[in-house]
C-alpha positions, 0 to 999 in steps of 0.5 A: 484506522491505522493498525499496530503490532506492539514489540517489546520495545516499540510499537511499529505499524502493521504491515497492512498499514504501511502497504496502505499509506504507500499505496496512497501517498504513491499513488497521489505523488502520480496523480492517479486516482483509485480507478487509475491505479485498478486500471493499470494493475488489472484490478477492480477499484474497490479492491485496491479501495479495501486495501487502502482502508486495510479491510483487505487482506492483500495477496503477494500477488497483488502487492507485485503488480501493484508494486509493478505500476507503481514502478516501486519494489515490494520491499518498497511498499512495505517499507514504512516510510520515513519521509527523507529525501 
């Protein structure tokens, strides 16, 4: 389910949503699974499954080093993502 915060003028996707969606399309343009990406960040498979599903509430910690092995910036996973090259 993917969450929205409605502004005054547009309705832009929550952050938890957009860390989300980066996440899985980033880990898929690797092609690592779940248990891949919780290896190479140190943690658990079901963790980065909750944050996938945005049923976690994800520290800034964790977004680094998630950010980390993906050799992608924090500001890039929670960044939407508009899909040009």
């Amino acid at each position: 389910m993917a969450h929205t915060v409605t502004t005054t003028t547009q309705a832009v996707p929550c952050a938890r949503a957009v860390l989300a969606v980066n996440i899985i399309r980033l880990r898929g343009e690797l092609g690592w699974s779940q248990e891949m990406l919780a290896f190479e960040t140190g943690l658990h498979r079901t963790f980065i499954a909750h944050v996938e599903r945005q049923v976690r509430n994800i520290s800034l910690d964790n977004i680094e080093r998630i950010a980390k092995a993906l050799n992608k910036s924090i500001c890039q996973l929670l960044t939407p993502f508009s899909g040009a090259a």
